[in-house]
N, C-alpha and C positions, 0 to 999 in steps of 0.2 A: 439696189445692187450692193450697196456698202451692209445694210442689213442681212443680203445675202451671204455676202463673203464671210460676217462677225460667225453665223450660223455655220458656216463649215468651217472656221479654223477653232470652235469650241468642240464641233464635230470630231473631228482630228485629235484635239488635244486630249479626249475624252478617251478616243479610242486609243492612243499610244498608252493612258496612263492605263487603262485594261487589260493591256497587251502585257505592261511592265509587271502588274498587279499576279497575270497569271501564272507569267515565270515563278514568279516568288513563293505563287502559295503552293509549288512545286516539293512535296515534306518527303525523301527517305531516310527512313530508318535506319541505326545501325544494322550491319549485315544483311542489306536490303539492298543492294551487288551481289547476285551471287554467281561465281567461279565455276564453271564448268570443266573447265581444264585448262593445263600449263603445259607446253610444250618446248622442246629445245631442240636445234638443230642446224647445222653448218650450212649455210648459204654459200656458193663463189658469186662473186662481183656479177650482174647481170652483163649481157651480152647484147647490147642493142645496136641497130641497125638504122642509117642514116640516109636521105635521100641528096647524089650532089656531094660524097665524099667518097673518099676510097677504103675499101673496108682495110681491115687492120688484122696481122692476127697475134692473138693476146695469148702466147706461151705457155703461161703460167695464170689463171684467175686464183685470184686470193679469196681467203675466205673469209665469213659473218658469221659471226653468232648471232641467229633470230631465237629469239621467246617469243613466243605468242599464247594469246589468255582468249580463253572462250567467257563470254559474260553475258548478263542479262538484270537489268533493274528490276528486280520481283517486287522489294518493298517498298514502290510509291505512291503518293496520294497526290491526286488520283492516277490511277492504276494506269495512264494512257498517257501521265501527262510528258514533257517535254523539258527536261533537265538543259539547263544552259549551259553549265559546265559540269564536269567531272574530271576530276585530276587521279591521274595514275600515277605509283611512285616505283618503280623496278629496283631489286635491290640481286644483285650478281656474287657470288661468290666462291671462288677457286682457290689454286693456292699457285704462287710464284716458282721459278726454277730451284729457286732455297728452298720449298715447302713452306714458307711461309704463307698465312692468310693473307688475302686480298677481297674487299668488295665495294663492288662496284654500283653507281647509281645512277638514275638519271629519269626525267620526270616527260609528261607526258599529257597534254590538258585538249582533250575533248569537246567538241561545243554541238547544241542539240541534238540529243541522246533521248533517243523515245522510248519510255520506260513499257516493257513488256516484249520486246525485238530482242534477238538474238544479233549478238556483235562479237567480233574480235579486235585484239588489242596486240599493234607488235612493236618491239623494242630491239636495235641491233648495236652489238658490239663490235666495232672497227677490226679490221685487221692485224692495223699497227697496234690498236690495243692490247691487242690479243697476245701478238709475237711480244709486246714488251713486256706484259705477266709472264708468258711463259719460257720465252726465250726461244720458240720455232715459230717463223718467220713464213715457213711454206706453207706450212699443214697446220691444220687446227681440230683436233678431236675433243667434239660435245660434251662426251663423256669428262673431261676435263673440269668440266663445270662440276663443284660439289652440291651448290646451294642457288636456288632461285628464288625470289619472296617477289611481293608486291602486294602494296597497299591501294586500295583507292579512297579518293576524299570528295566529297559533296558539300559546297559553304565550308569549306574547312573540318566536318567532320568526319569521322571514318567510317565508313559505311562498309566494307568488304577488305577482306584479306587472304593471302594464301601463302602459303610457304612449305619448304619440303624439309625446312632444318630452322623451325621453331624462328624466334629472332633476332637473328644470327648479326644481320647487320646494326644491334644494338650492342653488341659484345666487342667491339673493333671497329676505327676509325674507316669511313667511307672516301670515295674519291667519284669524280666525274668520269664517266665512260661509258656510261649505256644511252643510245642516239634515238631519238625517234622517228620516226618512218622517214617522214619530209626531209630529214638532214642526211638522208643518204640517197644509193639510185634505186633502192626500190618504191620511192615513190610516184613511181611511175607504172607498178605493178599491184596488181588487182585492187584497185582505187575504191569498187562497194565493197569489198570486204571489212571496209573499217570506217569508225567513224570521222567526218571532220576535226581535223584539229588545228587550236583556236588559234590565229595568225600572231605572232609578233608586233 
């Protein structure tokens, strides 16, 4: 019995360390993410509905800036395998009611990302963020937006990129403002469209 148990807890330990082993020998290349597409556009506040309260009604919904990035890991080895993390970096950039620059950041970390699938990626800017760059507080026109970038990083290296205005948030001081899914209400809308991301 005790010879039994020695035999499955080497069993186990054998297999976890296989497990760990496989994640790792997980290799993409740079620009081996590659970007399908960038999108922008104005969200209002979702509108959900509750069972056992009294519905409400909301006057005025505010709006989001959502970006969203079509992707796909082409360059990994092997071709199927299963990436554990992947970090996305969103980089925003508009200008203030002075016309000054502003850009905005905020980051984004992924966890099992099955290399060769088709996935999107979404990142939203607050409303009160929005009204305090631009100084309109009702309305928020996309168009607004000059510049969108993002980077993605695998083990820390960079593996994919995109931008519409070079790199822009290397020219000018960044700030916190761009939220990822979970920290807003649309994480509660179309949940397979994106990947897991990795808990706090």
């Amino acid at each position: 019995m005790i010879q039994n148990l020695k035999i499955l807890t080497v069993l186990a330990i054998a297999g976890m360390a296989l497990s760990a082993n496989g994640q790792q020998q997980v290799m993409v290349k740079p620009g081996g993410v590659k970007i399908k597409g960038v999108e922008k556009q104005a969200q209002k506040t979702p509108n959900f509905q509750a069972g056992d309260v009294s519905t409400k009604k909301v006057p005025n919904p505010r709006e989001w800036l959502e970006i969203e990035v079509e992707f796909e890991v082409d360059g990994a080895s092997p071709r199927d395998g299963v990436l554990s993390e992947l970090l996305f970096r969103y980089y925003v950039g508009m200008k203030d009611e002075r016309g000054n620059p502003v850009a905005l950041t905020g980051d984004a970390n992924y966890v099992n990302v099955i290399a060769g699938e088709e996935y999107y990626s979404a990142m939203y800017v607050p409303p009160s963020t929005l009204g305090k760059i631009t100084g309109e507080f009702r309305r928020f026109n996309a168009n607004s937006v000059a510049a969108v970038g993002v980077e993605i990083f695998y083990n820390g290296v960079l593996v994919g990129k995109e931008s519409n205005a070079g790199d822009f948030w290397t020219k000018m001081p960044t700030q916190a403002g761009v939220l990822s899914r979970e920290k807003t209400p649309f994480a509660l809308l179309w949940i397979d469209r994106y990947p897991e991301v990795k808990a706090n």
